[in-house]
VOGU-3710 file (C-alpha; in Angstrom, 3 decimals, decimal comma):
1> xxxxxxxxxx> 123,404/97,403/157,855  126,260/95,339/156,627  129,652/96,282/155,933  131,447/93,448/153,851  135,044/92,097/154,161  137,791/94,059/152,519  140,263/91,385/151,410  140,144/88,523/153,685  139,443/90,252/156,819  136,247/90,048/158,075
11> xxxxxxxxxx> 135,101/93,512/159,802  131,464/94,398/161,498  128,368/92,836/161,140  125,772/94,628/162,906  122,470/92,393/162,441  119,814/94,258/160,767  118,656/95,683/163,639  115,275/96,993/164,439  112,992/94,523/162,218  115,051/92,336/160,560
21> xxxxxxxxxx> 116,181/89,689/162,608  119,054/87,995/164,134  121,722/85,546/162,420  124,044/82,933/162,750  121,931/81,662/165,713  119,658/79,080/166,571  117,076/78,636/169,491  118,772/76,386/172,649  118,087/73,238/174,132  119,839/69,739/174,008
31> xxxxxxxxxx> 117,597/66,781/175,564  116,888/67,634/178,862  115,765/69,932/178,276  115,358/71,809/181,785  118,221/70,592/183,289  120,752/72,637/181,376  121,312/76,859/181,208  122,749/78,449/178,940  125,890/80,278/179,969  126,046/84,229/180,202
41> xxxxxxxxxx> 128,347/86,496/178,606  129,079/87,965/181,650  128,331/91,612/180,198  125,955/94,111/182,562  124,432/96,822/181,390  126,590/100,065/181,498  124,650/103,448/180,377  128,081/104,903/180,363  129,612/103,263/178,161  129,368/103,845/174,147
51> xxxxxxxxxx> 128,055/100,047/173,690  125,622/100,163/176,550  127,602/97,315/178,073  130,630/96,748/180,656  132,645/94,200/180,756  133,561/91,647/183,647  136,614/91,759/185,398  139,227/89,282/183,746  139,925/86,009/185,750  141,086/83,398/183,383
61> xxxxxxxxxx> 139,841/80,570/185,972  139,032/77,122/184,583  136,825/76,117/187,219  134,023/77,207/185,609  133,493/78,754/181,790  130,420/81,256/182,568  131,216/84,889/181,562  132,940/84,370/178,640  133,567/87,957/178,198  135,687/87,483/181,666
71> xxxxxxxxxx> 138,249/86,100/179,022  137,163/87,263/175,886  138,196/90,925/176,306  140,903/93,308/176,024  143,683/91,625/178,605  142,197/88,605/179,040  143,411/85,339/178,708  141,729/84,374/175,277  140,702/86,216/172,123  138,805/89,592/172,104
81> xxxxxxxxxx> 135,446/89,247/171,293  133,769/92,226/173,151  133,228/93,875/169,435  129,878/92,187/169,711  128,472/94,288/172,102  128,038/96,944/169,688  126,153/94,451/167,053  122,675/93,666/166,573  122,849/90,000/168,152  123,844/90,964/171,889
91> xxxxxxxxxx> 121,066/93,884/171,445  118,429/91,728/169,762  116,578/92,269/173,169  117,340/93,948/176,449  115,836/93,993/179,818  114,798/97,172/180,978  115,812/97,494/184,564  115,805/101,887/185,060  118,980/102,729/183,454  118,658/104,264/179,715
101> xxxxxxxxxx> 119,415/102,369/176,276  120,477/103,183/173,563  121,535/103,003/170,088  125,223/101,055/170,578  128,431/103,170/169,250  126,516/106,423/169,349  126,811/108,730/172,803  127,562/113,114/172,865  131,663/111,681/171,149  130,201/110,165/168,805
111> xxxxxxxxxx> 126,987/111,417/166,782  124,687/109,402/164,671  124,799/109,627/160,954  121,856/111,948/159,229  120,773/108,461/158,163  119,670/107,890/161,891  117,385/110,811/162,350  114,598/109,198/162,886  115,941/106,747/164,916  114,293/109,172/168,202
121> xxxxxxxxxx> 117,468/109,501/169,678  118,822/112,756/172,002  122,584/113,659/171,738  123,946/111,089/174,363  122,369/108,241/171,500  119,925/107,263/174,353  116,661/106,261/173,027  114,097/109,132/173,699  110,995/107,030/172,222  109,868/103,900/171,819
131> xxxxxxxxxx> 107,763/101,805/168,646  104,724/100,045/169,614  105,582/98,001/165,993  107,744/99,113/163,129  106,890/102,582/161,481  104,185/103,243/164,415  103,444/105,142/167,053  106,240/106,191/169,594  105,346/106,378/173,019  108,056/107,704/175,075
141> xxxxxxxxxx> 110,510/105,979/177,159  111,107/106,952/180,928  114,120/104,818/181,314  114,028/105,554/184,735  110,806/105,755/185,894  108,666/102,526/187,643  105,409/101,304/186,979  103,995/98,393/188,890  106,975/95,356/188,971  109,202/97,131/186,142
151> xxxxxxxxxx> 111,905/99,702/186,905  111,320/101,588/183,790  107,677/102,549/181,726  106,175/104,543/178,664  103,923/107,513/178,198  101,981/107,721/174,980  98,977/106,162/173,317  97,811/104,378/169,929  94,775/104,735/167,438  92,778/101,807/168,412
161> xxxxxxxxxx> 89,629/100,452/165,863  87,300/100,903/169,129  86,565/102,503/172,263  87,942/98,704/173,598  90,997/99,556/172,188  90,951/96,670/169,827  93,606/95,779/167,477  92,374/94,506/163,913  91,781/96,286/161,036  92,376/96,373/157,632
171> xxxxxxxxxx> 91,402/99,485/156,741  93,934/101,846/154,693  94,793/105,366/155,901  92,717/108,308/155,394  95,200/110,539/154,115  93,251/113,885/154,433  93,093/113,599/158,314  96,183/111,895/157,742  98,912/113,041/154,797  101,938/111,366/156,262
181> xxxxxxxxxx> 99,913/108,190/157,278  100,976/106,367/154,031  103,895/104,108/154,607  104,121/100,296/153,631  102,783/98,692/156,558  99,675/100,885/157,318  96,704/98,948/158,592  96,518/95,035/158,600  95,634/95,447/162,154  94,757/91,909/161,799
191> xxxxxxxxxx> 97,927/91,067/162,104  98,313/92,562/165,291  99,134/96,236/163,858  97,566/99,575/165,733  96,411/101,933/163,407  99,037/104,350/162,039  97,356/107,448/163,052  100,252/109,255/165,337  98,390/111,461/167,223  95,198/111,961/169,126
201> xxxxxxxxxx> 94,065/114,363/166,451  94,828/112,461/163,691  92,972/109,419/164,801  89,770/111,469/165,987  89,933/113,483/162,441  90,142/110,047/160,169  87,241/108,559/162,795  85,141/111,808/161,534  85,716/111,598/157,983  85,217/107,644/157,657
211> xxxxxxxxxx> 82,564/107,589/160,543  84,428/104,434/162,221  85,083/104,170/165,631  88,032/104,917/165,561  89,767/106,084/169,732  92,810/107,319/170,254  93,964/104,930/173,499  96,451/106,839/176,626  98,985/104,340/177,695  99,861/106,521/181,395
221> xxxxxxxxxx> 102,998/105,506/182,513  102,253/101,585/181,712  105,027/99,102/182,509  107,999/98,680/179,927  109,496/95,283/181,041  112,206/95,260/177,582  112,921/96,206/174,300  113,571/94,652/171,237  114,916/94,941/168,042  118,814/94,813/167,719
231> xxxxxxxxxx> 120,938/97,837/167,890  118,405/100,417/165,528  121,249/100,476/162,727  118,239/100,515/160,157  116,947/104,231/161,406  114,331/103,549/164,173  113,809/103,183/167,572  113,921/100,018/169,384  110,214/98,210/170,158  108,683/98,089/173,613
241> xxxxxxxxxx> 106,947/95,386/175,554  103,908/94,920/176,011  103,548/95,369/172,398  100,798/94,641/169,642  101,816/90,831/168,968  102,893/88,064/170,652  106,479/88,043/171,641  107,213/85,003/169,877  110,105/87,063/168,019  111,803/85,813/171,190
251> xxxxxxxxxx> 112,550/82,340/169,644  115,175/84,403/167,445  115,790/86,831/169,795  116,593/85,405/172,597  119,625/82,335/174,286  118,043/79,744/175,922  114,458/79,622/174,640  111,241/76,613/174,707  107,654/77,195/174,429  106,068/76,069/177,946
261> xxxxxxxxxx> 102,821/74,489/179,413  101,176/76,421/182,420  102,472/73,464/184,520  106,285/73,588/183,729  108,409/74,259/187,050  109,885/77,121/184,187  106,660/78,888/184,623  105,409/78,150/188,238  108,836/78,148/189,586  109,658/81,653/187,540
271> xxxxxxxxxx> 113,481/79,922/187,184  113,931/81,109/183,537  113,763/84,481/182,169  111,579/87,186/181,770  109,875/85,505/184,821  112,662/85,471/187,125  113,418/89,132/186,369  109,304/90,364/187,518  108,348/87,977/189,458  105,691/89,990/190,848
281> xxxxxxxxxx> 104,545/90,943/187,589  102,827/87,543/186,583  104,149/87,611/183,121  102,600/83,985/182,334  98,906/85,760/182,483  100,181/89,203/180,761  98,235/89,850/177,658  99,242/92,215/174,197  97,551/95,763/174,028  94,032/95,728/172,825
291> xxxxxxxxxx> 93,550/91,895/172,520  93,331/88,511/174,776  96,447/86,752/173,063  98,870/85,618/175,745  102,083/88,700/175,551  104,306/84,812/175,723  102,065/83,182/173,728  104,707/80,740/171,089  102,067/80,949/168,749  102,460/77,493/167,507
301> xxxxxxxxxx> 99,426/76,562/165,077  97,072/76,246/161,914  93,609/77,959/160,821  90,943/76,749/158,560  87,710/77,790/157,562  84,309/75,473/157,696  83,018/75,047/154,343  78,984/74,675/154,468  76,503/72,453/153,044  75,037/73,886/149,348
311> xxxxxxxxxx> 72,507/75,439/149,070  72,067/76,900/152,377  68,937/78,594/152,848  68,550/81,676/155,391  71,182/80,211/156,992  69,561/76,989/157,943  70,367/73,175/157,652  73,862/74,250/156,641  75,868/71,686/157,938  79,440/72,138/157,640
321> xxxxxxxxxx> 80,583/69,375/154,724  84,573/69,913/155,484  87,201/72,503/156,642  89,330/74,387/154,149  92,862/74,932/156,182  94,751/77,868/155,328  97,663/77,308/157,602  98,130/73,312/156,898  102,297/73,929/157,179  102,158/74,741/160,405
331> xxxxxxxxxx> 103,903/72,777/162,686  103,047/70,600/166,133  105,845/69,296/168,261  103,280/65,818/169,084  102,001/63,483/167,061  98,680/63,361/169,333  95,777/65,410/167,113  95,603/69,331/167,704  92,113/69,863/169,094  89,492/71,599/166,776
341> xxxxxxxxxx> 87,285/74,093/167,969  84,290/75,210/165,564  82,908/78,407/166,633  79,975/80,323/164,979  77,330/83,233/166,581  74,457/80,701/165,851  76,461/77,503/164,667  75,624/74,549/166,726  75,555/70,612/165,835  79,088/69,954/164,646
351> xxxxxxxxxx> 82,030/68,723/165,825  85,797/68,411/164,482  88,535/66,202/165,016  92,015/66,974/163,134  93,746/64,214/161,250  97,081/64,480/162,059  100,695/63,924/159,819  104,239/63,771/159,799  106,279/66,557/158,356  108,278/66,049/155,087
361> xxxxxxxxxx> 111,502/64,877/157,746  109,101/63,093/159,978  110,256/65,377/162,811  107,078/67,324/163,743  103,591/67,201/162,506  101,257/69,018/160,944  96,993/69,137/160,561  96,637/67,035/157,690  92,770/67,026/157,785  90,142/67,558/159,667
371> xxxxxxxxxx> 87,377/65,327/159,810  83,757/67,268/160,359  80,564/65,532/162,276  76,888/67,034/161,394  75,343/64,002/162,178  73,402/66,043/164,943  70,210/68,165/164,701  69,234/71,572/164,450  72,424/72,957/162,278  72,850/76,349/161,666
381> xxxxxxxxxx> 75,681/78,043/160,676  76,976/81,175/159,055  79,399/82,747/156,744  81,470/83,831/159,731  82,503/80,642/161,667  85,721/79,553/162,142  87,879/77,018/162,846  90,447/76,998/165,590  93,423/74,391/166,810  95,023/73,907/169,495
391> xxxxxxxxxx> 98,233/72,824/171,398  99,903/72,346/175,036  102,097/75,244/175,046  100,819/78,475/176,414  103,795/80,932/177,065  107,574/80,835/176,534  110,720/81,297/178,392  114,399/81,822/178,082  117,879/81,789/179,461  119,466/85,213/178,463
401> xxxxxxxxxx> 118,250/88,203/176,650  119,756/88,560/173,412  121,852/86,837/171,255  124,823/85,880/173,583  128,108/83,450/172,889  126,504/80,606/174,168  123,809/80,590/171,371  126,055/79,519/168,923  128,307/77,800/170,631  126,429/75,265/171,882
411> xxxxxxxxxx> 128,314/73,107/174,753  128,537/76,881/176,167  126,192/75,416/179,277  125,662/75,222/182,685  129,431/76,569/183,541  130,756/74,229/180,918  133,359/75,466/177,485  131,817/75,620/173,815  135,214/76,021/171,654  134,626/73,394/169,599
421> xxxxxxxxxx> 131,082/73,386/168,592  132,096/74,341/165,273  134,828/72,742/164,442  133,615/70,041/162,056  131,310/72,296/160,455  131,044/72,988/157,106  130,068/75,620/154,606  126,226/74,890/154,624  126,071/73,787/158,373  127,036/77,794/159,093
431> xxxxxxxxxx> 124,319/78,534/156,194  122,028/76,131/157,807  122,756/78,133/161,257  122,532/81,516/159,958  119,210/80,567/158,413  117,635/79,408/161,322  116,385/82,886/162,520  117,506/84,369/158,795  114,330/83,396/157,104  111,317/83,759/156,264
441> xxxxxxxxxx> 108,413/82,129/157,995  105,121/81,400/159,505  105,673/80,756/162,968  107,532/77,984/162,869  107,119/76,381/159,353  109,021/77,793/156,728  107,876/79,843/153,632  108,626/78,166/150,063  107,785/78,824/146,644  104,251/77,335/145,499
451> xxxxxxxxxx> 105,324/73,836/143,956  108,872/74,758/143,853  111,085/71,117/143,173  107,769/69,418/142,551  106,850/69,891/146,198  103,667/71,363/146,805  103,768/74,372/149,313  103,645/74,722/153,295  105,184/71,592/153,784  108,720/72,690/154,499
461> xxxxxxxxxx> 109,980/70,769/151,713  110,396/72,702/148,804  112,850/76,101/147,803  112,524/78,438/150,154  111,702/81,957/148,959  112,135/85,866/149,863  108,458/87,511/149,731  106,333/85,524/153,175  102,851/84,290/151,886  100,322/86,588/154,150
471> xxxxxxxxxx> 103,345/89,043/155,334  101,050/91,473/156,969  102,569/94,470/155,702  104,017/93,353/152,558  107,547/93,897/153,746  110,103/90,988/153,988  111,353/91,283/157,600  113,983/88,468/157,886  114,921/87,812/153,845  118,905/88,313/153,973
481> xxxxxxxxxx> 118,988/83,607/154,207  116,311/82,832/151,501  118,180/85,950/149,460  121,421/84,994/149,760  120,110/81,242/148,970  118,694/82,182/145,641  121,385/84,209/144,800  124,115/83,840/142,333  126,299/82,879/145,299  124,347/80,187/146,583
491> xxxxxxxxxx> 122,056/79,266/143,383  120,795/76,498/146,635  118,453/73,532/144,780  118,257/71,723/147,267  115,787/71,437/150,417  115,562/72,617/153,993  117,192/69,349/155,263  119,810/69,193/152,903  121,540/72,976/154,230  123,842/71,322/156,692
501> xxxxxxxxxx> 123,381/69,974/160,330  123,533/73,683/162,857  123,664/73,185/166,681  120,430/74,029/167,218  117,851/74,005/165,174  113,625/75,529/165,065  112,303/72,681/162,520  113,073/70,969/159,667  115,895/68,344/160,971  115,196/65,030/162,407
511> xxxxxxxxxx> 114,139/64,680/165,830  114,086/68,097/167,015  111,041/69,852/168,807  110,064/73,414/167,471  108,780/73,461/171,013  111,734/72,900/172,787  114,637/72,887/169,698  117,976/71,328/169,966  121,030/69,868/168,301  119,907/67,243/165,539
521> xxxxxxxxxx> 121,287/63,696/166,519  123,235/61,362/164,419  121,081/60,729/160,882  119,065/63,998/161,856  120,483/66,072/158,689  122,192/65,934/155,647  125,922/67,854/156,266  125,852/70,423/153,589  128,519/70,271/151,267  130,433/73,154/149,153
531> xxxxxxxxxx> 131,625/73,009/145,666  135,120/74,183/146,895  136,603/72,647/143,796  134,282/73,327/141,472  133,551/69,801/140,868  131,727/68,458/143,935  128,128/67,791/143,711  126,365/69,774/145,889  123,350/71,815/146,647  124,835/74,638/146,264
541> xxxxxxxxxx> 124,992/75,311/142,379  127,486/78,054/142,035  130,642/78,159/142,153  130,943/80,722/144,906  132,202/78,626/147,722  135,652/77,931/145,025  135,941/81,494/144,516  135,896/82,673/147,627  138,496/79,961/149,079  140,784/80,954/146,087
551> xxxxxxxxxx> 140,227/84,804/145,766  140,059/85,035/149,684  143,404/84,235/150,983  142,581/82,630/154,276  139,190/81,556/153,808  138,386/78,140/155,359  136,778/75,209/153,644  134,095/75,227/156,506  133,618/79,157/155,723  133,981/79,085/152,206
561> xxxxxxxxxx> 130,954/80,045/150,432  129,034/80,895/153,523  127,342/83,818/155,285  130,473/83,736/157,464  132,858/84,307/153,837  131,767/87,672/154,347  129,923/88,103/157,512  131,505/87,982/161,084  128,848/87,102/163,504  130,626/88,496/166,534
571> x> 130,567/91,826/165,249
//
């Protein structure tokens, strides 16, 4: 939910909570990248308190500029910026350590809106269940109740596809057992979805009509290590781990974040978070329910089919002739070839080696081809192998949970001040920051229209769009940067690169790792430009950025026909 400026004062921006994503920030780390933390906020959780959060005493001491809420506050020594406790960013995740959470701004003074009533929340605004995924089942949340190394767990179940309790299925709901089963994002299991079946009796009734297998699966008091999702302003609960997908949602939803190898002293040292916070719980090796996928996994990557020999009899002599990719955008921090693994029930005799290229910014690389060997005997293959690839990076980490100061503000580390990351700026280096974790994408390669400015697509170089190819549910989760891009605000024609030059940065700008992102050097972008006098060339086509520095009386140029004319991130 949004609430827009009225005049030229900016008032609250609460992210879009639950499934839309985070803004206005961009995933950590300068070169070295281990050597450096990103500060705290200073804020501890406070179930008492309307915002979930207390504040540090003040102490305006300059030895050291961690906390910055220890200045930042009512009384203190610098400007208040505590209003962002109650926003999405600060509550994009939280670790659950056996005190309550709940939706921010709402407690027994202060109700939620009718809007909110499905948001599962008692009077107090503490959360009373939990979503597995958006608009599925709720388990429910014993905030202070421990299971194994976490403080606080979850009672409930979920309608698996087997008596495994596998995750994967496409199938749509069966809306005799099941009338209220239809919603957008039913099935697609595949993409790491439980079946939408809320009840024991619901799944056991659809597994009788359809004759599948389907079982509903009892989750007993199982460990709930955080949540995630911003502050629930869109109507629903907040999402537990261990969930149904990979938490690589924490690249946006997190301070401080890299992918990892197994070997990184991040990992066996259990210095960064959510290691350091269960260190007993071997979070490294934790897997998502009813799959093998690592819980940390970055999910980095590209798939591909084998295309076979023709004809192919009885499925023999089918050698595979080439591999069809259908994730060729994806991104690889190294140059050095992804391996290729070509699996098949009965396929044997072939082996793959990927052709590796450099992305349109010659920053990261992608699978450009793979090249296929059948030269030995006895081939056999079906129409269900597969291709896999694969990379060095195995789990992820992070500094601080949520969205905190230092995210932004990007010399905010290891004890040191970040006033002035943004004060050469312009209008499309805040677009370019906002859009970071504001888009759409697939992992970590960017979504753009089919051929858009002659470009063709997946290759990061071409206008970027609303609707995600293969969006599992058909819902946009993160569109408000591609939307406001194609808008009649923004009218943007230009490319990824030519947005502006953020402090951080996930792909896309010279030099920087999607494995271990951070500031763009010198050359690395193109500063983005605003048509603040309606004659400028720029990127941006309309001539919102003029308007809003004339209509809006005390608009900057470096704000001016940005997210931040109307949006302030700190609220």
């Amino acid at each position: 939910m949004t609430k827009r400026t009225n005049g030229h004062h900016f008032e609250t921006w609460s992210a879009r909570g639950l499934v839309a994503v985070v803004a206005l920030l961009l995933l950590p780390l300068v070169v070295p990248v281990y050597a450096q933390t990103f500060n705290s906020d200073g804020a501890s959780h406070d179930s008492a308190k309307a915002s979930g959060w207390g504040l540090p005493a003040v102490n305006p001491s300059s030895s050291n500029y961690n906390n910055c809420l220890r200045c930042h506050q009512p009384g203190g020594p610098a400007s208040d910026k505590s209003g962002y406790l109650l926003g999405g960013h600060k509550n994009m995740s939280r670790l659950a350590d056996g005190k309550t959470w709940g939706m921010p701004g709402v407690d027994a003074t202060h109700p939620a809106s009718p809007e909110l009533s499905g948001a599962s929340l008692d009077a107090n605004g503490v959360f009373t269940n939990l979503w597995i995924q958006e608009e599925y089942v709720r388990p429910f949340a014993n905030w202070t109740t421990a299971s194994g190394a976490a403080l606080s767990s979850i009672t409930g179940g979920y309608c698996a596809t087997n008596s495994a309790g596998s995750i994967g299925s496409d199938d749509v709901p069966d809306l005799k057992a099941c009338p209220d089963c239809e919603t957008p994002d039913m099935g697609n299991g595949n993409a790491g979805y439980p079946l939408n079946y809320p009840d024991a009796a619901a799944c056991a009734a659809a597994a009788t009509r359809t004759g599948k297998p389907y079982t509903w699966i009892t989750m007993n008091t199982q460990p709930l290590y955080w949540i995630y999702g911003g502050a629930g302003l869109e109507g629903g609960p907040a999402m537990i781990q261990r969930g149904s997908q990979q938490y690589k949602c924490s690249r946006c939803h997190t301070t401080g974040w890299t992918a990892n190898t197994a070997t990184d002293g991040a990992i066996t040292g259990q210095t960064k978070r959510p290691y350091s916070d269960f260190p007993a719980a071997n979070l490294a090796s934790v897997t998502t329910l009813g799959a093998t996928s690592k819980l940390l996994g970055p999910s980095f990557g590209a798939s591909g089919y084998p295309l076979v020999k023709s004809p192919c009899t009885m499925g023999t002599d089918c050698d595979v002739t080439s591999v069809v990719l259908t994730a060729k955008g994806a991104l690889y921090p190294t140059s050095a070839p992804a391996t290729v693994t070509l699996s098949d029930g009965t396929g044997t005799g072939c082996t793959a080696t990927a052709t590796m290229a450099a992305d349109a910014y010659g920053t990261t690389y992608t699978v450009n081809s793979v090249a296929v060997d059948c030269s030995a005997s006895n081939h056999s293959w079906s129409s269900g192998a597969k291709v896999a690839f694969g990379h060095s990076y195995s789990v992820a980490s992070w500094d601080q949970w949520g969205i905190q100061c230092s995210r932004c503000h990007s010399g905010a580390v290891d004890g040191n001040h970040g006033d002035t990351t943004l004060k050469t700026a312009k209008g499309g280096d805040i677009v370019a920051m906002c859009i970071t974790c504001h888009k759409q994408e697939s992992d970590t390669a960017p979504r753009a229209v089919q051929g858009g400015n002659g470009f063709a697509g997946n290759n990061g170089f071409v206008m970027p769009y609303t609707n995600k190819q293969q969006q599992p549910d058909g819902f946009a989760h993160h569109p408000d940067g591609p939307e406001f891009l194609n808008s009649a605000h923004a009218r943007f024609t230009g490319n990824w690169k030519d947005m502006g030059c953020p402090p951080y940065a996930i792909s896309g700008y010279a030099g920087v790792d999607p494995g271990k992102p951070g500031a763009p050097p010198a050359g690395g972008c193109t500063p983005g430009t605003m048509n603040l006098d309606g004659n400028t060339p720029s990127a941006y086509a309309s001539k919102f950025a003029r308007a809003a520095k004339v209509d809006l009386a005390g608009v900057s140029d470096a704000a001016a026909g940005s997210c931040a004319t109307c949006h302030d991130s700190h609220q």
